[in-house]
Residue, then its C-alpha position, 0 to 999 in steps of 0.5 A: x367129847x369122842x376124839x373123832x368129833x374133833x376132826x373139821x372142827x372150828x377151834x380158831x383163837x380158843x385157850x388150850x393152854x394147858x390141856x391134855x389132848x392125847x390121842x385126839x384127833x384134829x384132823x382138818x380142824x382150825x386150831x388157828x391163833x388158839x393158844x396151846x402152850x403147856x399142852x399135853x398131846x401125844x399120838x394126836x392127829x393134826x393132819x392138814x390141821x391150820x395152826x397159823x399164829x397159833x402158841x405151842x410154848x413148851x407144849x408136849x406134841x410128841x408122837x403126833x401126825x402133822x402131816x400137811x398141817x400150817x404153822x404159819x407165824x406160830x409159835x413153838x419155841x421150847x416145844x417138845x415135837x420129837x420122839x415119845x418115851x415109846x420111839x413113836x416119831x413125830x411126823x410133819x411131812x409137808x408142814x408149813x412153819x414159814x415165819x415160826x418161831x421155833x427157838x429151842x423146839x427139839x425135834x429130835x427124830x422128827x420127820x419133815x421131809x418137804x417141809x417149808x421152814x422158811x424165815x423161820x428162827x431155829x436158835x437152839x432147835x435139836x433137829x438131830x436125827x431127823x428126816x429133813x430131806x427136801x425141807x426148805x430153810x430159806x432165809x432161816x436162822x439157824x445158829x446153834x441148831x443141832x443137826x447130828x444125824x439128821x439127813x439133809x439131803x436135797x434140803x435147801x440150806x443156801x440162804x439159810x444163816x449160821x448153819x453148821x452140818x457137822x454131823x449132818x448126813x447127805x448133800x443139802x441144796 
């Protein structure tokens, strides 16, 4: 299928695991509940994409665009969401991950400025080196969190718990 076929499609509750998804694009489709985990998939387009409940487990998602996408309930743990071999950043500007399960997801290098992170599990995440400014962590555990390098500024990290930035560079809420 031509990657451009994939954008608005309806994917909801399908089984990805396992798929090789490179350079496709999903822009505005529905990838919700579907199952992803141990997907390959860099430099993809996710833009506004809605993957609430959907399963990213150890899934390779680095490189890819998704800006204005929806994790809601979904789950990324162990996922790779960073930097590719390349350097190519993995951008989430205004995503939602409200109630994710993101243990042990490395993020390192990502950018997640205004992205809401709320109720979220981060145990073990790598943020480090990455753009988090404004992202909101409400509620949030994020007990051994890595955020060496990450800006901060303007994040809120109030209610968040078992937060540690050391390393961390700018001021949080």
């Amino acid at each position: 299928m031509p990657t451009s076929e994939r954008s608005g499609l309806n994917f909801r509750g399908a089984d990805l695991a396992g798929s090789r998804l490179t350079a496709g694009n999903f822009t505005r489709a529905t990838l919700a509940g579907a199952k992803l985990n141990n997907t390959y998939s860099n430099r993809a387009y996710f833009f506004e994409t809605d993957l609430s409940g959907a399963s990213l487990e150890n899934g390779y998602f680095s490189g890819s665009n998704f800006r204005g996408a929806n994790f809601v309930g979904a789950n990324l743990g162990a996922a790779r969401l960073s930097l590719d071999e390349e350097g190519y950043t993995t951008t989430f500007d205004d995503a939602q991950f409200d109630g994710a399960m993101l243990r042990g997801a490395d993020f390192f290098g990502a950018q997640l400025p205004g992205a809401s992170l709320t109720n979220c599990d981060l145990d073990g995440a790598n943020l480090g080196d990455s753009d988090l400014r404004g992202a909101d962590f409400s509620n949030s555990n994020l007990s051994g969190v890595n955020l060496t390098g990450a800006m901060v500024d303007g994040a809120l990290l109030s209610t968040a718990r078992n937060v540690d930035l050391t390393g961390a560079v700018g001021v949080p809420k």
